[in-house]
C-alpha positions in Angstrom: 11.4 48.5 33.3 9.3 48.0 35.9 10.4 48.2 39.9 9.3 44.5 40.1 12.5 43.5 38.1 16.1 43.4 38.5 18.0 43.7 35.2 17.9 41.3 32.9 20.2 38.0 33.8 23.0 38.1 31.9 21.9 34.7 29.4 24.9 34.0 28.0 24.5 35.6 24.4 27.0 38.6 25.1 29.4 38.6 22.1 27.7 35.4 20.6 26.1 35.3 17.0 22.6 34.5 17.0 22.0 30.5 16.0 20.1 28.6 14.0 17.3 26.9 14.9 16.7 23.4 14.2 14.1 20.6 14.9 13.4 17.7 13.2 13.5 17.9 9.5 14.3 21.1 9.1 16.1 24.2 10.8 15.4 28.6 10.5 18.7 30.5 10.3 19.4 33.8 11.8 17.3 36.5 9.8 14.7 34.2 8.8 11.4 33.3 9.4 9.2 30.2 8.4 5.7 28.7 8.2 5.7 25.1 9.0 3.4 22.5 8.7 4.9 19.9 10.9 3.8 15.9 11.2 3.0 15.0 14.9 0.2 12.1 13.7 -1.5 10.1 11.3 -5.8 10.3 10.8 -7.1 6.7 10.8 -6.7 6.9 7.2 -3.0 7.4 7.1 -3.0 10.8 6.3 -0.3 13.4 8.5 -1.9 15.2 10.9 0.1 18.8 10.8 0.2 21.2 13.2 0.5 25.3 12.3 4.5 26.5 13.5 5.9 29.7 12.5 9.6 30.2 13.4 10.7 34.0 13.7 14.8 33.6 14.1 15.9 36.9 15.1 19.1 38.4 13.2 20.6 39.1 17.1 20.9 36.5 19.9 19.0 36.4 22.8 16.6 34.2 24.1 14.0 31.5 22.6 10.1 32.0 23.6 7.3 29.7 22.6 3.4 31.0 22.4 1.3 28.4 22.1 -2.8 28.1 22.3 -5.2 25.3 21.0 -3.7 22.1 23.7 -7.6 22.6 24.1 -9.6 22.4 20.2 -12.2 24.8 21.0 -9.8 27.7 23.1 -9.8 30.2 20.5 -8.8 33.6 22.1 -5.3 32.2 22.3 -5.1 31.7 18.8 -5.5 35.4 17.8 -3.1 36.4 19.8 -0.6 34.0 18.7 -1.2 34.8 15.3 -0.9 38.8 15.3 2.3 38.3 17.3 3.7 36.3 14.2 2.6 38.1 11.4 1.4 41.4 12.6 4.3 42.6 14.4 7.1 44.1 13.5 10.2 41.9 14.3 13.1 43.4 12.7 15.4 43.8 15.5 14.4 40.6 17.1 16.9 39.6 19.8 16.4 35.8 19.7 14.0 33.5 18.6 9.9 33.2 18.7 8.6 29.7 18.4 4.5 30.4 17.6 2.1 27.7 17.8 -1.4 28.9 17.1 -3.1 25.3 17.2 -1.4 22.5 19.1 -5.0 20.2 19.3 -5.8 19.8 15.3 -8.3 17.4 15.9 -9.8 19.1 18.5 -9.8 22.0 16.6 -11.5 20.6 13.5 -14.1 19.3 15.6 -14.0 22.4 18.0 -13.7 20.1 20.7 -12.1 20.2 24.2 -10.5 17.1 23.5 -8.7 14.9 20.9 -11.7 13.3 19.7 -9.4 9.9 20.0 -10.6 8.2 23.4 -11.5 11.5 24.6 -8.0 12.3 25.7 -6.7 15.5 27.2 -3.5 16.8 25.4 -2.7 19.3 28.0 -2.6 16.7 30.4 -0.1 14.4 28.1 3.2 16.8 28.6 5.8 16.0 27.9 4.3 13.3 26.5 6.5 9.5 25.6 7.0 7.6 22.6 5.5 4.3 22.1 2.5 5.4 24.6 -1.2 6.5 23.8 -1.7 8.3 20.8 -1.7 11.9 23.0 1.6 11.4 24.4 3.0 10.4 21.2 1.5 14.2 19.9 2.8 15.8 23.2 6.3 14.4 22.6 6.6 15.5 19.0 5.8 19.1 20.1 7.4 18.8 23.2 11.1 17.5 21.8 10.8 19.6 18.9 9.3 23.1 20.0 9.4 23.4 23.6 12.6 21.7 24.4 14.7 24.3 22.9 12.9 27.1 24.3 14.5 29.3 27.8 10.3 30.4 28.7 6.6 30.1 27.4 3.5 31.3 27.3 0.5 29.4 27.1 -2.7 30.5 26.3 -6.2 29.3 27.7 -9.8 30.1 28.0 -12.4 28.5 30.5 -14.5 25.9 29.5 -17.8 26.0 28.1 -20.5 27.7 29.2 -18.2 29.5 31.7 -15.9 32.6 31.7 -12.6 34.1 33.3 -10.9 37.2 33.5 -7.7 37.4 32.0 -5.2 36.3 34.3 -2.0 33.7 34.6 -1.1 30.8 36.6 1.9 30.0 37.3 4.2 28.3 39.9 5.4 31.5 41.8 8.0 29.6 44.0 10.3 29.4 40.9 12.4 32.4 40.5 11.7 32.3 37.1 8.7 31.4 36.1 7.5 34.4 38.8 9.6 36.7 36.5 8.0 35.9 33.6 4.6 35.7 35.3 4.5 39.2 36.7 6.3 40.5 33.2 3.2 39.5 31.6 1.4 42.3 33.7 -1.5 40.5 34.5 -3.6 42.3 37.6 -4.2 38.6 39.2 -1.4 35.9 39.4 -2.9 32.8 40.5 0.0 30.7 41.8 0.2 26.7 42.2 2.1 24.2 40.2 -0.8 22.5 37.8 -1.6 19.6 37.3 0.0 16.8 35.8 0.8 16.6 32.3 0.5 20.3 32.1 2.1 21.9 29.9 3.1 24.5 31.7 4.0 22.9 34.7 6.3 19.7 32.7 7.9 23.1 31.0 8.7 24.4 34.2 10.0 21.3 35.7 12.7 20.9 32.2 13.9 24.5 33.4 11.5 26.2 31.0 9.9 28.7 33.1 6.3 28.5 31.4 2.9 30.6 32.7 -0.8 29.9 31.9 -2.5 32.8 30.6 -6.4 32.1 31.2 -8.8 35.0 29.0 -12.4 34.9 28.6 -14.6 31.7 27.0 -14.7 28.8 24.6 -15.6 29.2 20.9 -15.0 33.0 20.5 -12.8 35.9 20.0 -12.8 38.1 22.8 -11.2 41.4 21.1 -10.8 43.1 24.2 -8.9 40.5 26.0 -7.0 39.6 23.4 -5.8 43.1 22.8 -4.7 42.7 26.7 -2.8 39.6 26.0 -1.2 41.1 23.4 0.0 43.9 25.9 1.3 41.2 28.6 3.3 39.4 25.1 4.6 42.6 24.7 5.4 43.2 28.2 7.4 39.4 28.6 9.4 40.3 25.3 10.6 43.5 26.7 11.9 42.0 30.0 13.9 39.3 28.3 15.6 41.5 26.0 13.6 40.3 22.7 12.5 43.2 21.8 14.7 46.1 23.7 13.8 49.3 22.2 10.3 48.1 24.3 8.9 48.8 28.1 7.2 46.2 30.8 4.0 47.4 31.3 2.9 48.0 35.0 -1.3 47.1 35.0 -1.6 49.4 37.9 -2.0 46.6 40.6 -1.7 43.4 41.4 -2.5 40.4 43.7 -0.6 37.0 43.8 -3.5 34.3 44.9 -1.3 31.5 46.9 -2.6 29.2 49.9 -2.9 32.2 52.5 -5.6 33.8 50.5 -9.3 33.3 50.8 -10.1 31.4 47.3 -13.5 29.3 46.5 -15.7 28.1 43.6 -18.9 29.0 44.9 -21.0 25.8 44.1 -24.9 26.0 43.5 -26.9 23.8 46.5 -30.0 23.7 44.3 -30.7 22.9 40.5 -32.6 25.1 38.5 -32.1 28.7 36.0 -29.3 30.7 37.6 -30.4 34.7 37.3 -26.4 35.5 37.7 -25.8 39.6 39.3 -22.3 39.9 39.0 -19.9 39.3 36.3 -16.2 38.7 35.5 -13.8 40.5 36.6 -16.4 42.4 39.0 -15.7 43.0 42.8 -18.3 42.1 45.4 -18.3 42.6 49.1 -18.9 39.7 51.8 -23.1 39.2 51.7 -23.6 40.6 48.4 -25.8 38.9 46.2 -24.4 36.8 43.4 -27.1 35.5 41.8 -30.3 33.7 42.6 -31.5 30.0 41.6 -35.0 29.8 40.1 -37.7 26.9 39.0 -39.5 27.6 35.8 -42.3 29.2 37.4 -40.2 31.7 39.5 -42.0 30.8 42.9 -40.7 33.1 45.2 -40.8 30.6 47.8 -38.3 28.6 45.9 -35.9 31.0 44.8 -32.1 30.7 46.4 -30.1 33.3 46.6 -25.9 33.1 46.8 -24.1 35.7 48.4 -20.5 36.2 48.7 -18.7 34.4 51.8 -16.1 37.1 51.5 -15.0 40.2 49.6 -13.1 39.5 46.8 -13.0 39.5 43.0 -14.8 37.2 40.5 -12.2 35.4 38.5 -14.3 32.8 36.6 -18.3 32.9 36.1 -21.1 30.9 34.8 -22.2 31.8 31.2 -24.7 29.1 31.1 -27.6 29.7 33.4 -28.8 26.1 34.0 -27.2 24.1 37.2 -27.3 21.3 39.3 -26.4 21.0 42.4 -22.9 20.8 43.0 -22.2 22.9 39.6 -19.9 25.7 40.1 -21.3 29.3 39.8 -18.1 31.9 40.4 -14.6 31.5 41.5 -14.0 34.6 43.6 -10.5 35.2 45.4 -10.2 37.3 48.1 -7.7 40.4 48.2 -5.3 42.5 50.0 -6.7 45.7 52.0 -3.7 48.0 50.1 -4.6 45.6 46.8 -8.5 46.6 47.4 -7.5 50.2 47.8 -6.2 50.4 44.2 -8.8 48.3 42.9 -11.4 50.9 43.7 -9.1 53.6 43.2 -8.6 52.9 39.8 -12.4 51.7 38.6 -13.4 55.2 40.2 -11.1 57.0 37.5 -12.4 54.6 35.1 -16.0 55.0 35.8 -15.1 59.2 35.4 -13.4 58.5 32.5 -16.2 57.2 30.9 -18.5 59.2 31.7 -16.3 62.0 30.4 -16.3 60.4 27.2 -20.2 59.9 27.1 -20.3 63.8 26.9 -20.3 64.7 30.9 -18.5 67.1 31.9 -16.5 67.7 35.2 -18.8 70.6 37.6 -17.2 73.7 37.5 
């Protein structure tokens, strides 16, 4: 267990027997797992819209966690890991109860969309949603009574929008005791902290007392292996500090920086339209006047190129993947860090640069 944590709360299950779980229609019992296609809608031809839920009901009690990914149609990484947590793993001594939801936005989905193609709406701004109301609240309430509800914490997985890119890392609302547990359990190297907005997910979550995190990993339309293997680490990280899975360790990344109003944050915003020849990528660290990348016309006049440098030194969260701009459109979101936090940045992409080269067929000098 990490130095970060405390034990474990004492969650009321000493001496209990682990519980069923139930939600409209149906229940799991102890020992049990099940694939559900549950009803949250209807198409306009009256046919149920379903979304994927698999139930994993541990045989011992302990907590109840939900992983969900999709609330936007065209998020994919999410869905990976969602999935290989539910059927890849090994859940045998479960201590409680997974809730998985691969793909909350069907529609979007289908369509790989951002949005429910139904008036454009924005399920992850529709939490915890209302019967009787538009048809994305009416969806956010079915999953939000039925799946969420029940649940003591949550994951929710996101990527950045198109034709942009982030680094894995979470938001979360660090001024609640627990969501900041399970926000630095997942291990994440950058904790961006702030409420969210409205209709969130994981901020409505939070505010019913279900301490719920953002994790944000790589682009639109793809699987990212690499980050999803990582997200699978912080999953496995969160289920080990709750007791799920206790045979298990948290997983220290090696450092960490908490982003909150006293750091230096900014989207760095283009002043001129044009192709974007971008220098730095995610995840990368630049210094203060370092060259970001440079704004070109289609004939590459010299005279008319603009170049962007970094206001401070910090680390590139979020970058452009689509080289075309106007002005106004965002180019990188870099956050600013720590001197100690800067220290074992470099420290540690040093031993990973030699490590590399090590296993490229260098060899240490004698």
């Amino acid at each position: 267990m990490s130095d970060d944590f405390d034990e474990p709360p004492d969650d009321g299950t000493s001496g209990r027997m682990a519980e069923a779980f139930t939600y409209n229609g149906g229940r799991v019992d102890p020992g049990e797992s099940a694939n559900i296609r549950y009803g949250i809608s209807e198409t306009y031809l009256g046919d149920p819209v379903r979304i994927p839920v698999t139930v994993i009901n541990g045989e011992h009690p302990g907590p109840t966690v939900f992983l969900s990914a999709a609330a936007h149609g065209d998020e994919l990484n999410g869905i990976e890991v969602v999935r290989e947590v539910a059927h890849d793993w090994d859940h045998s001594d479960l201590h409680g109860t997974l809730i998985c939801l691969p793909v909350m936005n069907v529609h979007g989905f289908l369509a790989q969309e951002r949005y429910l193609p139904i008036y454009d709406r924005d399920l992850n701004r529709s939490f915890p949603g209302r019967e009787g109301s538009t048809s994305a609240r009416r969806m956010a309430h079915q999953i939000f009574t039925n799946f969420i509800e029940p649940c003591d914490l949550g994951i929710d997985f996101h990527t950045s929008t198109r034709g942009r890119t982030n680094m894995l890392h979470v938001r979360a609302n660090m001024e609640n005791p627990k969501t900041a547990r399970v926000a630095k359990a997942f291990s994440s190297n950058v904790i961006i902290a702030g409420e969210g907005p409205s209709g969130t997910l994981r901020r409505e979550a939070t505010v019913a007392d279900i301490p719920t995190i953002t994790v944000e990993m790589g682009e639109a339309h793809r699987f990212q292996r690499n980050l999803i293997d990582r997200a699978l680490t912080g999953v496995a990280s969160v289920l080990a500090e709750f007791g799920l899975h206790p045979e298990s360790s948290v997983h220290w990344p090696g450092w960490r920086t908490i982003i909150d109003d006293d750091n230096e944050k900014t989207w760095i915003r283009a002043d001129a339209g044009g192709i974007v020849d971008m220098k730095r990528g995610r995840s990368e660290l630049v210094k203060e006047d370092e060259v970001i990348c440079a704004i070109t016309n289609p004939f590459k006049e010299e005279e008319d190129i603009v170049t962007v440098e970094a206001p401070f030194t910090g680390l590139i969260v979020g970058v452009l993947e689509n080289p075309v701009v106007y002005p106004g459109n965002p180019l990188c979101h870099l956050v600013g860090l720590s001197p100690d936090t800067l220290t074992a940045l470099e420290r540690e992409r040093t031993a990973d640069h030699s490590q590399s080269g090590l296993q490229t067929g260098d060899r240490p000098p004698r």
